[in-house]
C-alpha positions as CSV (number, residue, x, y, z in Angstrom):
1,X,22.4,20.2,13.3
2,X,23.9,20.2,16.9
3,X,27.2,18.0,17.0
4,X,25.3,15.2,19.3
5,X,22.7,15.1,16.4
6,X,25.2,15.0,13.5
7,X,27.2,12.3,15.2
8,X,24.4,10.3,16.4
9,X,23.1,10.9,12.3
10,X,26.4,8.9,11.4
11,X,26.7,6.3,13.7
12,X,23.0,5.1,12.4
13,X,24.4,5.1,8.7
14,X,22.5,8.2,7.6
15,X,24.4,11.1,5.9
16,X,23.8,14.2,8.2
17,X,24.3,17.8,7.4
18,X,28.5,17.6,6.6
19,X,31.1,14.6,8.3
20,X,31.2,15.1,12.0
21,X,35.3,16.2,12.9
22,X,36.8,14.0,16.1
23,X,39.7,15.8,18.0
24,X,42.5,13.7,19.7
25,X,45.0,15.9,21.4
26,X,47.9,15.1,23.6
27,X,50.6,17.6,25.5
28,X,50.2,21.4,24.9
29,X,48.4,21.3,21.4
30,X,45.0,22.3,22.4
31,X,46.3,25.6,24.4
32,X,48.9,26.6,21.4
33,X,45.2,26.0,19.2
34,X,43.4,28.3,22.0
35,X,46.0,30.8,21.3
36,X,46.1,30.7,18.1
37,X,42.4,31.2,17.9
38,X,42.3,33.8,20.7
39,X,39.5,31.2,22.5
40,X,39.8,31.0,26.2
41,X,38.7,27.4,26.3
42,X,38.5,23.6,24.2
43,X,34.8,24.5,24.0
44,X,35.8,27.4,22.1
45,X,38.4,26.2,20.1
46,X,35.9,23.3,18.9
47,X,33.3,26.3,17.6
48,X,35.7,28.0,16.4
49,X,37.3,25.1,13.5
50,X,33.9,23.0,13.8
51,X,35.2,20.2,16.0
52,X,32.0,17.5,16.9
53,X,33.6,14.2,18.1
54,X,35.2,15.8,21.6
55,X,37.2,13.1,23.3
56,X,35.8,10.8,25.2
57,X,38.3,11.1,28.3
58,X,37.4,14.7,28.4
59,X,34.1,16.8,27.6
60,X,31.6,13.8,26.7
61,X,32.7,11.8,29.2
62,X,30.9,11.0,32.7
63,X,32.6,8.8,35.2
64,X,31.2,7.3,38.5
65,X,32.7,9.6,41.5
66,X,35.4,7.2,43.3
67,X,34.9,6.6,47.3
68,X,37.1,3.5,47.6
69,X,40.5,2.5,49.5
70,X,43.1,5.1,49.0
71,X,45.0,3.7,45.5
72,X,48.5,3.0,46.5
73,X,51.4,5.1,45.7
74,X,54.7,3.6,44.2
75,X,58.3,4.6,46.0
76,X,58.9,7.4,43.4
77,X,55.3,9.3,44.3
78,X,53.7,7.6,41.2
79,X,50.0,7.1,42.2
80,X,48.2,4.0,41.5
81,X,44.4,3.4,39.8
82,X,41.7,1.4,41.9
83,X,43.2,-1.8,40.6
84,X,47.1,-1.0,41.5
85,X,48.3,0.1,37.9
86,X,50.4,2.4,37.3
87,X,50.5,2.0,33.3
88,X,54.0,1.6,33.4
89,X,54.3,-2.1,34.5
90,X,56.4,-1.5,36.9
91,X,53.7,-2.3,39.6
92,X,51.4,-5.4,38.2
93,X,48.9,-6.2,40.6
94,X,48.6,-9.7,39.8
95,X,51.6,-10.3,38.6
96,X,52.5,-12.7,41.3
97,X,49.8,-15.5,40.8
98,X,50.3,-19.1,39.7
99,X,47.2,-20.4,40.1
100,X,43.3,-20.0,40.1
101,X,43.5,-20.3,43.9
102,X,46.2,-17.0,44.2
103,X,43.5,-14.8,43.0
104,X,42.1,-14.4,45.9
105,X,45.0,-13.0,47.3
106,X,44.3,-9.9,45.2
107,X,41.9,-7.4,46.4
108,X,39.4,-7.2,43.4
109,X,37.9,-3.9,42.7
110,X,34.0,-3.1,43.9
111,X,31.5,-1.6,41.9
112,X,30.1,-0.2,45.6
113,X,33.8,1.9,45.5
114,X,32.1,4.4,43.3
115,X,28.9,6.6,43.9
116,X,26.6,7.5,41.2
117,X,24.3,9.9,42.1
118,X,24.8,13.0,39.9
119,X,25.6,10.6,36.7
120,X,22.3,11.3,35.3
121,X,22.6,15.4,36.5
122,X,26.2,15.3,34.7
123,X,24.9,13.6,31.3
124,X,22.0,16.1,31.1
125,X,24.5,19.3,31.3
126,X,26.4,18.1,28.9
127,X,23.3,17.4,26.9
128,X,23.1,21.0,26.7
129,X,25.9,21.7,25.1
130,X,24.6,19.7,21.9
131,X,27.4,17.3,22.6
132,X,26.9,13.1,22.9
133,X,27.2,11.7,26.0
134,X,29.4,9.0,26.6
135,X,30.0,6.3,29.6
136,X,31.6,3.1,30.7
137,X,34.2,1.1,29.7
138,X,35.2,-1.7,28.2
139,X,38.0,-3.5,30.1
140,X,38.6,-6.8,29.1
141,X,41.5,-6.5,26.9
142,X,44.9,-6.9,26.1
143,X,46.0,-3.7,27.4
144,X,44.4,-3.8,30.8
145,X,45.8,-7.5,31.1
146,X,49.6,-6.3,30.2
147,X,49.0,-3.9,32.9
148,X,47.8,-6.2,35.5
149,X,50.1,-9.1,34.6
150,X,53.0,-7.9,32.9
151,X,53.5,-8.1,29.0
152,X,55.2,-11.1,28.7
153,X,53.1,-13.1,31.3
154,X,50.3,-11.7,29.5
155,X,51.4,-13.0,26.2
156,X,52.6,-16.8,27.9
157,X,49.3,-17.4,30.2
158,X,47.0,-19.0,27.8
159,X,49.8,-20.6,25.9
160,X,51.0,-22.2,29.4
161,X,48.1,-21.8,32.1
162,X,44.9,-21.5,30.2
163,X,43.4,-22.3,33.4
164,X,44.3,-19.5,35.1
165,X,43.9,-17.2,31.9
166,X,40.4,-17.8,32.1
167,X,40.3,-17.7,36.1
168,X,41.3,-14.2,35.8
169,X,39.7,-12.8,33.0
170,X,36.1,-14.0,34.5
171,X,37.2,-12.2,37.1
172,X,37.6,-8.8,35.5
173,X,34.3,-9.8,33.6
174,X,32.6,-9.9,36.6
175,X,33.6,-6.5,37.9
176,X,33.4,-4.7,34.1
177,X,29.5,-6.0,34.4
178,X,28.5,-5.1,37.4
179,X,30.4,-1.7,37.5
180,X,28.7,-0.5,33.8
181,X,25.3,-2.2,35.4
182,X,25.3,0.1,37.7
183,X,27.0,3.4,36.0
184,X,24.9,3.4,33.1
185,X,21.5,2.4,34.7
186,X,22.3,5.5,37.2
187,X,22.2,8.0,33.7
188,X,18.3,6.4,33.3
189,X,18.8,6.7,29.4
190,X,20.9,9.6,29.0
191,X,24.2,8.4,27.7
192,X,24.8,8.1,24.0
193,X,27.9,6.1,23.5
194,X,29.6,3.6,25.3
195,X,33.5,3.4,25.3
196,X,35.9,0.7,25.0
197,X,39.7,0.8,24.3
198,X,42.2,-1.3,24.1
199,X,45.5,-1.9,22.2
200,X,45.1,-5.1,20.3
201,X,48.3,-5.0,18.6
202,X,50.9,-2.8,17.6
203,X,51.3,-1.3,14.0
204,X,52.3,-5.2,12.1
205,X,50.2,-7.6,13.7
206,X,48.1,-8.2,16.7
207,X,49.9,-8.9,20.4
208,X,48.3,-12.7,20.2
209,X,47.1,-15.2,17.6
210,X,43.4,-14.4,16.5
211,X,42.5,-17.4,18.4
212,X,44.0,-16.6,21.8
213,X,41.8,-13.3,21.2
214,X,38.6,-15.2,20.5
215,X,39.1,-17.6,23.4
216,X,40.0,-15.3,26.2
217,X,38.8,-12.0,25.7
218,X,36.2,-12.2,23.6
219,X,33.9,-13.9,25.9
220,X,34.2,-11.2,28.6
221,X,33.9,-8.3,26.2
222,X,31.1,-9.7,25.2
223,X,29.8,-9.8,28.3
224,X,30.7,-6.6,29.0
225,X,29.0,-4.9,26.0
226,X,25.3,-7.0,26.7
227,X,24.9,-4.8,29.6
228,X,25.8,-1.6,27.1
229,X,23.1,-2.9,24.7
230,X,20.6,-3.6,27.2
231,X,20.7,0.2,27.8
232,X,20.4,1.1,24.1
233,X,23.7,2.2,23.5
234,X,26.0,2.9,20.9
235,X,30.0,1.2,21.3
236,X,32.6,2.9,20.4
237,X,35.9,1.1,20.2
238,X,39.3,2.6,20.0
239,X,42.6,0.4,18.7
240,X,45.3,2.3,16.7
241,X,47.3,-1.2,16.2
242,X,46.8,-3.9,14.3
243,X,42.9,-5.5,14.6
244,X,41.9,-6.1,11.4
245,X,42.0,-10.2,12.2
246,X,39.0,-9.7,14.5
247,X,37.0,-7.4,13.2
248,X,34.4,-9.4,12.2
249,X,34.3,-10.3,15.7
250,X,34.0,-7.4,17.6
251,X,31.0,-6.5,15.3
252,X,29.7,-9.9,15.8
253,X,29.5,-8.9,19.9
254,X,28.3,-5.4,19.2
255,X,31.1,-2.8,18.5
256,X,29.6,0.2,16.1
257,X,32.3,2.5,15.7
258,X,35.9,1.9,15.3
259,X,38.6,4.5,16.2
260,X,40.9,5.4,14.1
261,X,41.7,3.2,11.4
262,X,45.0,4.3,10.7
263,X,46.3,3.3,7.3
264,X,49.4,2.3,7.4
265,X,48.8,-0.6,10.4
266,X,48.9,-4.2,8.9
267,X,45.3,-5.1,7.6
268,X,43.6,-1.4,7.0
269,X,43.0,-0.8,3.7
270,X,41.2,1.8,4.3
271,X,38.8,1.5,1.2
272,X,38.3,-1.6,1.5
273,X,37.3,-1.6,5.3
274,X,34.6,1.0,4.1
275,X,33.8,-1.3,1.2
276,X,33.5,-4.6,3.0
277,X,32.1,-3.0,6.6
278,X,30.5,0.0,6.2
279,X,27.8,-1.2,6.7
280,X,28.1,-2.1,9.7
281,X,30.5,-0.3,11.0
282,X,30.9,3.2,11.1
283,X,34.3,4.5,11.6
284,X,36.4,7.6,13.1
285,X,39.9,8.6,12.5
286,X,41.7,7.6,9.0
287,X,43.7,11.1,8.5
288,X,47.6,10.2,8.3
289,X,48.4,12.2,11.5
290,X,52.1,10.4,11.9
291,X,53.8,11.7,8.8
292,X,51.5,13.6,6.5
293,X,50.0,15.7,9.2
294,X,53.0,16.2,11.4
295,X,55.7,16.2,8.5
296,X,54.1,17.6,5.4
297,X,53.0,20.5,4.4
298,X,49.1,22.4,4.4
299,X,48.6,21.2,0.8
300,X,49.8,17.8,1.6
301,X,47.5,17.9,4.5
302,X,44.4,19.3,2.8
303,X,44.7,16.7,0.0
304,X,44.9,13.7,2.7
305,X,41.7,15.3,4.2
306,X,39.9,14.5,1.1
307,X,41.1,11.6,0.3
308,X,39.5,10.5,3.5
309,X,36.6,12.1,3.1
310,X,36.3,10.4,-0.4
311,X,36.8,7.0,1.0
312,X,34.9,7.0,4.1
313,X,32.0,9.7,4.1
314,X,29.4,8.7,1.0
315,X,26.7,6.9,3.2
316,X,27.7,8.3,6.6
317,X,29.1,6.1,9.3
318,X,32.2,8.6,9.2
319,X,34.0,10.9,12.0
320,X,36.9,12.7,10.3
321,X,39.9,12.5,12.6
322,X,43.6,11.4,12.9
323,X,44.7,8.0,12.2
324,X,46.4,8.4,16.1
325,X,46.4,11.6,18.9
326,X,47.7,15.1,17.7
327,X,51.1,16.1,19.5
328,X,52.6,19.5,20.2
329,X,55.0,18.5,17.6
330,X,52.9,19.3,15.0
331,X,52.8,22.6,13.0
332,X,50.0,24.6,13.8
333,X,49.0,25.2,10.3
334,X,48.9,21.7,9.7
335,X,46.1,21.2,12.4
336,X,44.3,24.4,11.0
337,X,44.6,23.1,7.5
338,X,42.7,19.3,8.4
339,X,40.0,21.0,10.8
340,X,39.4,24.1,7.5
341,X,39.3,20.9,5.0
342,X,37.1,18.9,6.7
343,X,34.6,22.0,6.8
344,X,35.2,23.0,3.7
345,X,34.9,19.8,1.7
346,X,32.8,17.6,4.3
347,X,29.2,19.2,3.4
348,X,27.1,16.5,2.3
């Protein structure tokens, strides 16, 4: 099997040839792994230890070419996204609004600030490769909020302006639709997987009550993933915090895989998550990457690998990966030892 064709095998619940492997990597990791495996590039190091699930900011991921106004640039040379974030908070684009009527002071984001031409070209190379193709995103959560408004603002604005909570998140809705309208009809069928991530909560409990969730962001998301549906594809959702209270919900308004079920955030009991939504949910991730991986030792490592695998692979609907991102902090046997495990005891 090609890695598109085992992963697309697990996302439809079917056991493929052995558990796809994701890889999350962050800082200089993937060149000390290059090195270490004398490979001149990622697409060699994945051959090389077996790696399926690339990321989806990198090598399966197409994005719209941006032709809009020139993002602005913060006093200290820190450049802006097409909105005005800088992912720091310290610039929040609508972090001066007070009412429904202040919005339109903003300068909202066009879908006509992006070409698409070579979207469909882009997906088909990387078709090629035997990889999945992935496209769009998401939007609509908490994390893009904090970003736009300020965490604490953020966290206040229903409680205290519900009004203008919902102003503002139509708002976004309305851009997130149009802008994956257009991105994924431009691949004319060729993208696999759509992407969503957001930060729901942190490792105890979720940012907001269940119900703040369900009345302001829900809606949009679900908006937002109609149009992802309507194009036959798969929706991947990434939340390393604490989401276990909605869930149900984010199945409910189409989410298919969930990445990366780390288990020791509030609510994941990992067997049970398999036990009570495998079904219908398939699920990436799961390997303690904060302490066992990074902290313990090969054996420790390998045994934590098949615990996982035990859990989470009989059925499919399993990508074996790290409960959160890989860091250069982590000893390079450790890495080798997860990636050999998974290969060695993943065959179905």
């Amino acid at each position: 099997m090609t890695s598109r064709e085992r992963i697309l095998t697990t996302l439809a619940h079917r056991e493929p040839d052995r558990v796809p492997i994701g890889f999350e990597a962050h800082g200089d990791l993937a060149q000390m792994l290059m090195d270490h495996f004398g490979v001149e590039d990622r697409l060699g190091l994945f051959r090389a230890i077996g790696i399926d699930g690339f990321s989806v900011n990198v090598e399966s991921y197409v994005f719209p070419t941006y032709v809009g106004p020139e993002p602005s640039t913060l006093a200290d040379g820190t450049k802006c996204d097409f909105w005005g974030i800088d992912f720091h908070q310290r610039n929040l684009p609508l972090g001066f609004a007070q009412t429904a009527a202040d919005l339109d002071r903003y300068r909202w984001p066009s879908a006509d600030w992006f070409t698409y031409d070579d979207v469909k070209e882009r997906c088909l190379r990387i078709k090629e490769l035997g990889i999945p193709t992935v496209g769009g995103e998401g939007g609509c959560g908490i994390y893009h909020t904090i970003n736009m408004r300020g965490y604490a603002q953020t966290m206040m604005d229903p409680l205290v302006n519900p009004a203008l909570t919902h102003a503002y998140m139509e708002r976004m809705g309305d851009f997130f639709v149009d802008w994956n309208e257009r991105w994924l009809s431009a691949a004319e069928g060729e993208f696999d997987i759509f992407r969503c991530g957001d930060e729901v909560g942190g490792n105890d409990r979720m940012h907001c009550a269940p119900e703040i969730w369900c009345e302001f962001h829900k809606p949009q998301l679900r908006r937002v993933f109609a149009v992802a549906k309507k194009h036959g594809l798969k929706i991947w959702f990434h939340c390393c915090g604490c989401c276990r209270p909605v869930l149900e919900d984010l199945i409910e308004i189409g989410v298919d895989l969930w990445d990366s079920v780390p288990g020791y955030v509030a609510g994941n009991d990992q067997a049970a998550l398999k036990r009570e939504l495998g079904d219908r949910l398939a699920f990436i991730g799961g390997v303690n990457t904060l302490t066992v991986v990074r902290s313990g030792t090969p054996l420790q490592v390998r045994e934590e690998v098949r615990r996982c695998l035990d859990i989470f692979a009989p059925g499919g609907g399993y990508i074996l990966g790290g409960g959160h991102g890989l860091f250069d902090d982590t000893p390079i046997e450790n890495v080798v030892a997860m990636f050999e495990s998974a290969l060695r005891y993943g065959a179905y």
